[in-house]
N, C-alpha and C positions, 0 to 999 in steps of 0.2 A: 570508485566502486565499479566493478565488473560482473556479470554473471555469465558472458556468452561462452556458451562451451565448459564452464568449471562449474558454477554457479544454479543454483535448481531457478523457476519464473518465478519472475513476481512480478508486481505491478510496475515496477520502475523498469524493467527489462529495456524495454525500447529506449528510454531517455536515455541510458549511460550506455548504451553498445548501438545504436544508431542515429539518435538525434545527436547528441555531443560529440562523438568524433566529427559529425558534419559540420556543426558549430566551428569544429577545430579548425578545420579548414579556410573556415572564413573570418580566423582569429574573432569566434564571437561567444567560446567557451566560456560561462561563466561561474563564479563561484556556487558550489553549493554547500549549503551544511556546515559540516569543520571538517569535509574532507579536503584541505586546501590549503597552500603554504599564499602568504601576499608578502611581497614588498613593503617595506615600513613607507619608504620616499616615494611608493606611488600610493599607498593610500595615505597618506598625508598630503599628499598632491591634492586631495578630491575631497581635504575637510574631514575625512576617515570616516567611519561607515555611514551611512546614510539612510538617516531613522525618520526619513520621508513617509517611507513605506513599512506594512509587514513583514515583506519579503527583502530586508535588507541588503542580504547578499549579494542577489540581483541586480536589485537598484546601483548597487555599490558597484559593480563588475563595471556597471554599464556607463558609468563616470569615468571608471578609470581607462577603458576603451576609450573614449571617448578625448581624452587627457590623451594619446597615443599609446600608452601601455599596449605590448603582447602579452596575450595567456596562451596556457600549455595545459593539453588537455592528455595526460598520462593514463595511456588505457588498460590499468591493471591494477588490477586487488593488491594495497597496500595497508588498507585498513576494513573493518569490520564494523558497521554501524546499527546503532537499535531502532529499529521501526515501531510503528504503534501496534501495541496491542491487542486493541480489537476496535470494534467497529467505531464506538465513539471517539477514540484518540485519534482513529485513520482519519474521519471524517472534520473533525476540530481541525488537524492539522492542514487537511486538502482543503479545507474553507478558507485559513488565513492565507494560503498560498493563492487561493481565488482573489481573493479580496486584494491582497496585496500586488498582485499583477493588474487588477483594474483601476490600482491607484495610482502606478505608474505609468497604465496609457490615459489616465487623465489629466496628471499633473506632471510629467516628463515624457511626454510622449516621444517614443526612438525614433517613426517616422520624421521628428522637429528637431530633434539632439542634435547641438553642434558637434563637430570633432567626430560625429561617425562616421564610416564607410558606407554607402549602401548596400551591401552586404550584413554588414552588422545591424541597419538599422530591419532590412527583414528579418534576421534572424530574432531579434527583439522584438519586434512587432510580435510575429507569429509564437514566440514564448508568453507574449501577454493578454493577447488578444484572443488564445484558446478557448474561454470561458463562454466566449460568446457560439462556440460551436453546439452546447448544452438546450439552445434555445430549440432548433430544429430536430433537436432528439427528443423534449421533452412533447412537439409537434406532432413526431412519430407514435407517440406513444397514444395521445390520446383522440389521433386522426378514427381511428376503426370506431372506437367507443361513438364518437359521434354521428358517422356513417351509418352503424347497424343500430343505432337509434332513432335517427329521422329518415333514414333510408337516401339521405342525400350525398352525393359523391363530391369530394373536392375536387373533380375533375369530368369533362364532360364524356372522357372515352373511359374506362377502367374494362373492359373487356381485351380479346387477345391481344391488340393490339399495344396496348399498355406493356400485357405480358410477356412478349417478346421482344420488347423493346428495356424494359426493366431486370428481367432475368441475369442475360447478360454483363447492364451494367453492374447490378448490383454483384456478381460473378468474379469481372473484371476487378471491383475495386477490393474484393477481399484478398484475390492474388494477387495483384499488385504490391498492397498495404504489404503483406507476406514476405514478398521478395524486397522492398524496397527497405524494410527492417530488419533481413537478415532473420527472420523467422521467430524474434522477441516479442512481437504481438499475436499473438495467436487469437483469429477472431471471437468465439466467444468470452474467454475470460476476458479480453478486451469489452467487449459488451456491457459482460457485468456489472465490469468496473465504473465504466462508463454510468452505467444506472444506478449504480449506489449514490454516485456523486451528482447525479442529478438537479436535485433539491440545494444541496448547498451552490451549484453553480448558479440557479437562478436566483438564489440569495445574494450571493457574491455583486450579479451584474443588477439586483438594485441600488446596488451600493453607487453603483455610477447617476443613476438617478438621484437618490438620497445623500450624495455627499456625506462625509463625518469623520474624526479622526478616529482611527479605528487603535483599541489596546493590542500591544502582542502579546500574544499568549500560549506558552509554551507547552508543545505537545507530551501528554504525557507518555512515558513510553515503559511503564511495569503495569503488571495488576497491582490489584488490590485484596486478592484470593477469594474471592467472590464471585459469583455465576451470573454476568449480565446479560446472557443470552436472548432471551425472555425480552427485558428491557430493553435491548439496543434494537428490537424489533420495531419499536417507538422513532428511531434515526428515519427509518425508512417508509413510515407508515403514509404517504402520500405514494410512492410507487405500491406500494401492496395495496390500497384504494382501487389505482388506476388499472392492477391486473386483473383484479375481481372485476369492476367494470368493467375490461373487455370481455371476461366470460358471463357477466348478466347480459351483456349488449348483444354476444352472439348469440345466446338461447332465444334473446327477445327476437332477432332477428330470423332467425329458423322459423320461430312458432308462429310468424306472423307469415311468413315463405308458406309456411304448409297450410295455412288457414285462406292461402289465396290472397291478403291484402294489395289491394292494386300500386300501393307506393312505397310498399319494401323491395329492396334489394334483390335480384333474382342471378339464375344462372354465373355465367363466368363471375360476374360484378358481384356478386353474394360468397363465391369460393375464394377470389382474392382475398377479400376485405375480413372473412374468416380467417383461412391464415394467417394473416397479418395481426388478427385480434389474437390468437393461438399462440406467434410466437411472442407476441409482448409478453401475455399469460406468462407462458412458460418459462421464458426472461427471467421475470417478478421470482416466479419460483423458484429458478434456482439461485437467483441471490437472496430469497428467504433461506432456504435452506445453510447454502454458502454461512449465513448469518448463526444459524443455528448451530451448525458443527462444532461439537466440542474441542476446546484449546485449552492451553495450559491456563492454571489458574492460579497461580503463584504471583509473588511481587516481583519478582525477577527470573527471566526462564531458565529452567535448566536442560544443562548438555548431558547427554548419554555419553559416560564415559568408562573407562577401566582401568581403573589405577589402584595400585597395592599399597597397602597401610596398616596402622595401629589404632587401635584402641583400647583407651581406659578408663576403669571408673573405679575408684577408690584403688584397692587393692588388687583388683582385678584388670588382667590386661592380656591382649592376644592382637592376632594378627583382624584387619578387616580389605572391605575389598569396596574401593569407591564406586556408585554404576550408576550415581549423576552430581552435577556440580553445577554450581553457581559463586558470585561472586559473593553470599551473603549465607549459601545455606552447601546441603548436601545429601546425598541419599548412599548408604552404604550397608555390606552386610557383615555382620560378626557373629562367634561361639560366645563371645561376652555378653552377659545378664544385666539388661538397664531398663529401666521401666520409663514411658511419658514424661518429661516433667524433669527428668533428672538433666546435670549438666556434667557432661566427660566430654575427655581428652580425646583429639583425632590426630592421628601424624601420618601422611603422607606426601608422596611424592610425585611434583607436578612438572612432570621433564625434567630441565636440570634441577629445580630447582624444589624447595622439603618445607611444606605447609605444616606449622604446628598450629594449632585452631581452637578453643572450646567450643563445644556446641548443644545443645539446647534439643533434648529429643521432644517430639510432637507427633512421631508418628511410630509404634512398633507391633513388628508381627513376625509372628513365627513361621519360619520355611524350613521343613525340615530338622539341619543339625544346628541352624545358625538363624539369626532375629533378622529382617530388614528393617532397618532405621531412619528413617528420617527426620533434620533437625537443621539449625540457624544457627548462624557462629555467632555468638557473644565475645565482645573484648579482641577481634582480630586485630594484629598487630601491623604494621602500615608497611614492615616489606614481607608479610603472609600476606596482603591483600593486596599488592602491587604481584605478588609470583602467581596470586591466583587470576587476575585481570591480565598479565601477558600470556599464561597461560593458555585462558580459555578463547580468546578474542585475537591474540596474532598465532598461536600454533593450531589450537585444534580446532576452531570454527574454520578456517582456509582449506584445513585437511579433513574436513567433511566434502567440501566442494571436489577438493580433488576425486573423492571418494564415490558421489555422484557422478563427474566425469567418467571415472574410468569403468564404473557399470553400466553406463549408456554405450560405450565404445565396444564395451563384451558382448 
């Protein structure tokens, strides 16, 4: 998987176009996912996958390294993968990936693995050992609250001096991070991201405390056509806690500045430690919001597309014009008269190849001279649903990318 340059961000940006070709380098690329061919005689070398851990793949790469196996880390969009759908799949799935990296620096730790390079073995380490980076942020978070409540500073200078010494670095490490990734991490979405996952990461690292064989549990990756908006506000409701707190903590801390109290926070040491409470706030917020934004609500997304076609129902039959698609449903327009409920013919054409389909209308409304439809194939036949999956996931999802590419270039 690829996105630099063709590809719109996401979260994964920096892992597949900056950490992994680095990995490559120090032949310490490892499997992910199913986007990956393996050798049968090197994973039979290593006992085959290895359901030590959640994180299999990983575990498994890192034997077979270890075994002297090379991997080859091929840096281009070959295939097209589903991610989770919203917040609860996202976060399900970055917890067992926690988890499962905490289980392999407790029970195989790469620092101790025989058969590695020192190179692989950092590179391993710092793939597993990420989780514990989560502590110090969730530290950030609630440092102000505590400050603009007892007026106590966790440090004995917090005036200019701090200032201009903090500024800087904090400065330095966002251009740095910037250049050093080829520009896939952009700092606040990085942030965000960072505090969405918060809470499961210090989940994750009791694990190392609490020991226990952990189930795998497969991320879901459709809706369910339902609006968990609302709901998945509940994932997060410890950072949405701690942003309200920093804005009770700064009013409290103001009202007591202006009422003269002798042991609150004043000058520079009261404007720091407000900002600081300001931007967590604001943080909070915009991954509430982020959380809120409406997404597709379907069991499986669909592509905006335009493809010419037929349809019929009974007797009736005319031309129709596809204008989205999925591997189970459709949305399309025709002069043809079908009401909810009813099941007609579709036939179209999906590059080379000629979708005959029934479908199950659910959804229609009148535009003008023609109905838009929307509906669910019933009874697809297994090379109509093999032309529709090459279709949508090797031609026209890759040439969306291109399609973003070449509007940033204009």
């Amino acid at each position: 998987v690829r996105s630099r340059g063709e590809s719109p961000w996401h979260e994964q940006s920096v892992f597949y176009d900056a950490i992994m070709p680095g990995k490559d380098r120090w032949n310490a690329a490892f499997w992910c996912g199913s986007g990956a061919i393996l050798r049968r005689t090197a994973l039979e070398g290593v006992d085959g996958v290895d359901t030590r851990s959640v994180t299999e793949d990983m575990h498994t790469c890192m034997s077979i390294h270890a075994a002297g196996w090379t991997t080859l880390y091929h840096d281009d969009e070959l295939a097209v993968g589903i991610a989770p759908d919203d917040a609860n799949a996202f976060l399900k799935q970055r917890l067992r990936w926690a988890q499962g990296a905490l289980q392999i620096l407790r029970n195989d730790n790469p620092l101790a693995k025989r058969g590695l390079t020192w190179r692989q073995r950092v590179s391993y380490f710092s793939s597993v050992a990420y989780v514990f980076e989560y502590i110090p942020k969730a530290i950030y978070l609630v440092t102000p609250i505590i400050a603009l409540l007892v007026g106590a500073l966790p440090m004995t200078n917090m005036g200019w001096n701090l200032l201009f010494r903090f500024l800087p670095y904090w400065a330095l490490g966002i251009i740095t991070s910037r250049l050093l990734t080829g520009g896939t991490n952009p700092h606040m979405e990085s942030e965000r991201f960072h505090l969405l996952k918060l809470w499961i990461a210090l989940r994750a690292t009791a694990s190392v405390l609490l020991p226990g064989r952990l189930a795998f549990e497969v991320t879901p990756k459709s809706g369910d056509g339902a609006d968990h908006r609302l709901a998945n506000l509940s994932l997060i409701k410890w950072q949405i806690v701690a942003g309200v707190m920093n804005v009770v903590a700064l009013a409290w801390a103001v009202a007591w500045w202006r009422a003269g109290a002798a042991w609150q926070l004043s000058g520079i040491s009261l404007a720091i430690t407000a900002a600081w409470a300001l931007y967590n706030a604001g943080l909070v917020a915009s991954l509430v919001r982020s959380i809120l934004a409406r997404h597709h609500r379907r069991h499986v997304y669909r592509f905006d597309v335009s493809l010419s076609g037929n349809m019929s129902f009974g007797k009736l039959s005319g031309s129709a014009h596809i204008i989205d698609l999925s591997a189970i449903g459709a949305g399309w327009d025709s002069a043809v008269e079908a009401a909810p409920g009813d099941l007609v013919s579709l036939r179209f054409h999906a590059s080379t190849a000629t979708v005959i389909a029934k479908a199950r209308i659910a959804t229609a409304r009148r535009e003008g001279d023609v109905t838009q439809y929307g509906g669910e194939f019933e009874g697809l036949s297994e090379p109509s649903r093999r032309a529709l999956v090459l279709y949508l996931y090797q031609q026209h999802a890759p040439s969306l990318f291109e399609t973003d590419a070449a509007s940033a270039a204009a």
